[in-house]
Every structure is written in structure tokens, then in C-alpha cells.
C-alpha positions in Angstrom: 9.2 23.5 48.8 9.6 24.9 45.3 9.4 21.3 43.6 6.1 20.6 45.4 4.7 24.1 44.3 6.2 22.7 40.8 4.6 19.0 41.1 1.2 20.8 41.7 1.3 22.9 39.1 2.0 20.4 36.4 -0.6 17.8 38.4 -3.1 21.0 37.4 -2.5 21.9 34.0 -2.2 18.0 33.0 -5.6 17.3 35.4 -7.4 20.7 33.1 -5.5 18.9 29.4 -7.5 15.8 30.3 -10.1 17.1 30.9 -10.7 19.1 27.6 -8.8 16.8 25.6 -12.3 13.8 27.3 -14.8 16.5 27.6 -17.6 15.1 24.7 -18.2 18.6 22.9 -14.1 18.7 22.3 -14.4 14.4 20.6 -17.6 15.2 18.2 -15.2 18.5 16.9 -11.7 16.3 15.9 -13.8 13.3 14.6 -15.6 16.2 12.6 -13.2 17.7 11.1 -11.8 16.9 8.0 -8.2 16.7 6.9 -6.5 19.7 4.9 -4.8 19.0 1.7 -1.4 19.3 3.1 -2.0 17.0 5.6 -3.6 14.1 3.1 -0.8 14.3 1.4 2.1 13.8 4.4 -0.6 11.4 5.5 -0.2 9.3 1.8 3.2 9.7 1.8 4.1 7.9 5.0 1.4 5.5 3.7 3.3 4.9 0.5 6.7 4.4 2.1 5.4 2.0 4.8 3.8 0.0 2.1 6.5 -0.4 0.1 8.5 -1.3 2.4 7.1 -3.9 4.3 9.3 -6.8 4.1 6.3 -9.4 2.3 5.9 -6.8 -0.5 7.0 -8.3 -3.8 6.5 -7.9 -7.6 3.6 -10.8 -6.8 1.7 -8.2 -4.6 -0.3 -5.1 -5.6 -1.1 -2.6 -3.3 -2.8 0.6 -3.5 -4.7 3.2 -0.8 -6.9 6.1 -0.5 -7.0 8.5 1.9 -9.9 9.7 3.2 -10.6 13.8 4.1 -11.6 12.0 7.7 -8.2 10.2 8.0 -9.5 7.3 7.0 -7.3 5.2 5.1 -8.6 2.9 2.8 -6.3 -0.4 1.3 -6.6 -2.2 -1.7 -5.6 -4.3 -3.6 -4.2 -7.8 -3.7 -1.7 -10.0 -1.9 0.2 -13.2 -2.3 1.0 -13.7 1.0 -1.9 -13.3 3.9 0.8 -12.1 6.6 0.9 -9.2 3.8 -2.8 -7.8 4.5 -2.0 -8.1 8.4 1.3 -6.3 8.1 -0.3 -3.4 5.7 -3.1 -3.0 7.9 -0.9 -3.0 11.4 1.9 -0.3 9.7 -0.6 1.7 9.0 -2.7 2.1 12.0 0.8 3.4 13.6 0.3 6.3 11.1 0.4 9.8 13.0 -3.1 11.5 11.5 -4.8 8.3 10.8 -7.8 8.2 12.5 -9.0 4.7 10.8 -8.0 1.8 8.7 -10.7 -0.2 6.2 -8.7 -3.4 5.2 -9.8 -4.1 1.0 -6.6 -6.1 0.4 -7.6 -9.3 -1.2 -5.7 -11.9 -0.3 -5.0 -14.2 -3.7 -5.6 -17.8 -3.0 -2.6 -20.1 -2.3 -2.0 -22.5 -5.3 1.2 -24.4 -6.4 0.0 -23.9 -10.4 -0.2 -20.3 -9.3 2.9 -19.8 -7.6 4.9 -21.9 -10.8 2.8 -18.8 -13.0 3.9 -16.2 -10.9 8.1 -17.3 -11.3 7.6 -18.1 -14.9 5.8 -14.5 -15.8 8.8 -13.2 -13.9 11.0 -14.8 -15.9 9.2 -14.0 -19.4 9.0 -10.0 -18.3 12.0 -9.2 -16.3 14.1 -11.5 -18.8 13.6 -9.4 -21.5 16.2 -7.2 -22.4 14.0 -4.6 -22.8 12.4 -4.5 -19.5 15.6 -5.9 -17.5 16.2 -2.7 -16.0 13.1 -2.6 -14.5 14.2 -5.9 -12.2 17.2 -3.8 -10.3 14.9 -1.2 -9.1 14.1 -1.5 -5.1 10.8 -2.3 -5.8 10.1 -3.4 -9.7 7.5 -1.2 -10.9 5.9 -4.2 -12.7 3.5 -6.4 -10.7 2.8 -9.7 -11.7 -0.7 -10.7 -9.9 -1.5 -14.1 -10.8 -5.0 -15.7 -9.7 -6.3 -18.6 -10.4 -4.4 -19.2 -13.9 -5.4 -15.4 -14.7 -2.7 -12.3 -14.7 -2.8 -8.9 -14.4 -0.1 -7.1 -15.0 -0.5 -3.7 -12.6 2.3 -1.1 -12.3 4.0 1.6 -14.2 7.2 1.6 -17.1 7.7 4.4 -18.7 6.7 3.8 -22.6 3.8 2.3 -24.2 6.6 -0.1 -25.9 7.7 -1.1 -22.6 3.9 -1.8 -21.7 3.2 -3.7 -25.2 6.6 -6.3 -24.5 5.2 -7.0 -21.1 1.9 -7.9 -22.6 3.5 -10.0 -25.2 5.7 -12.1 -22.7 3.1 -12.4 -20.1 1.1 -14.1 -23.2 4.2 -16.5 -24.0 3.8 -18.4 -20.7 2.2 -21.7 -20.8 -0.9 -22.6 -18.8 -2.1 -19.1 -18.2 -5.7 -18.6 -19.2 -5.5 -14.8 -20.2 -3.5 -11.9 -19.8 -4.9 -8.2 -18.4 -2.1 -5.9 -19.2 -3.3 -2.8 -16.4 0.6 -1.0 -17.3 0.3 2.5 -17.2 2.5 4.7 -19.0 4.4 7.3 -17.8 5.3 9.4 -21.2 3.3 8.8 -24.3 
């Protein structure tokens, strides 16, 4: 007797939590609202780490987000790799508090003369005994993005030195057409 009294009890206050949770006043206030502060920044953060460690993601891949104060999340970017703009777009979506996903990533286009660039930059930059140590980080804060004969060097080191010898090899390479060093620097 007392689990049936149970079972209809719960089959009630489940029926009246669907209910509110479909009723069309309760929808238009959660799409409405807008995220706090707090929660755009555990919302970024789980962003960041499933980015970064997606197992595509290289130092030939550059990939940055925004989050939206609608829990939209916004990805940018570029990739070497097409499986890479799936894979952002699907780890994301699993994101508790994203509400959306906008898919920017640019996928780079597949060329053989672009993929011999991409290993030759990484040997010119991360051979350099100056910026070795950035190589045996998890991820190598210096991305080489290579398209079309053209590089961009996107990422972080931490003096303008650091940034200046990346420039510098990235120019040594043959067959690139021009160099955009985009380094940012962590101390001046």
C-alpha cells in the first residue's frame, strides 16, 4: 500500500515539473534571461579546457571563443584539420549552460606545400634555443597557422624578445610569402 501512495506521489509532482518546466510563459523567461558574470566565466572555462584538449588540437590550429550573456557560444578561428571544427563544435554543445553554438572556425584548406610550411615553421621556431621551452609545454603556446603560403603566428610567450625571434625564424623559411607575427606578450 505505502509504495503505491509513494509511486503516486512522485507520478504527481513529476506530472506538475513538466508541466511548468513546457508551460510557454516559463520558455520565453530562461531564453530571456541573460547569463551572470559568474556563470560566463565557469561557462568559458569548461570551454577553454574542452578546446584544448580535443585530441586534433595542434600548434597548426588556432582556436578562440566568445561567450555570449545568452549562453551562446561563439567559435573562431582556424583549423588544419576539418574533423577539428566538428569536434569543437560537438564538445561544446555538451557544455552544461550553453544554450547555443555559432560555428566561425575556418577550416584552412588542405595543401601538401602548406603542410611542408607548417613542419618547417615548426622546426625554425621551436628549434631555437630560445623558444625551445615553449615545445614541452601540453599545448605550445605558439601557433603556427599556415594558409595558402601565408603565416600567422597567433599565441602567447612571455617577452617581446621571445615574440621578435619567432618573427625572425618564421621569416627564415623558404617558400612562404609573408609572415604576420599576431604573438602577444605577456610582460613588457
Amino acid at each position: 500500500m505505502m509504495k503505491k501512495i509513494v509511486a503516486s506521489l512522485f507520478g504527481g509532482v513529476l506530472l506538475m515539473a513538466l508541466s511548468i518546466a513546457f508551460a510557454p510563459g516559463y520558455q520565453q523567461k530562461v531564453s530571456a534571461a541573460t547569463l551572470s558574470n559568474s556563470a560566463r566565466a565557469i561557462i568559458a572555462r569548461e570551454v577553454r579546457h574542452e578546446l584544448v584538449t580535443l585530441p586534433f588540437y595542434s600548434v597548426f590550429d588556432n582556436l578562440a571563443f566568445r561567450v555570449d550573456d545568452d549562453g551562446t557560444v561563439v567559435l573562431m578561428g582556424q583549423a588544419a584539420q576539418p574533423v577539428l571544427k566538428d569536434d569543437a563544435e560537438k564538445v561544446v554543445k555538451r557544455i552544461e549552460g550553453v544554450t547555443r553554438v555559432k560555428n566561425e572556425i575556418e577550416v584552412l584548406p588542405l595543401s601538401p606545400d602548406d603542410d611542408r610550411i607548417r613542419m618547417a615553421e615548426f622546426r625554425a621556431i621551436y628549434g631555437d634555443p630560445a623558444l625551445n621551452r615553449y615545445a614541452h609545454q601540453a599545448v605550445p603556446p605558439i601557433h603556427i597557422i599556415v594558409k595558402n603560403g601565408h603565416v600567422s603566428l597567433e599565441g602567447v610567450v612571455a617577452t617581446q624578445a621571445d615574440k621578435n625571434i619567432a618573427g625572425i625564424r618564421a621569416n627564415s623559411v623558404p617558400g612562404v610569402f609573408s609572415v604576420m607575427n599576431d604573438l602577444r606578450v605577456e610582460k613588457e
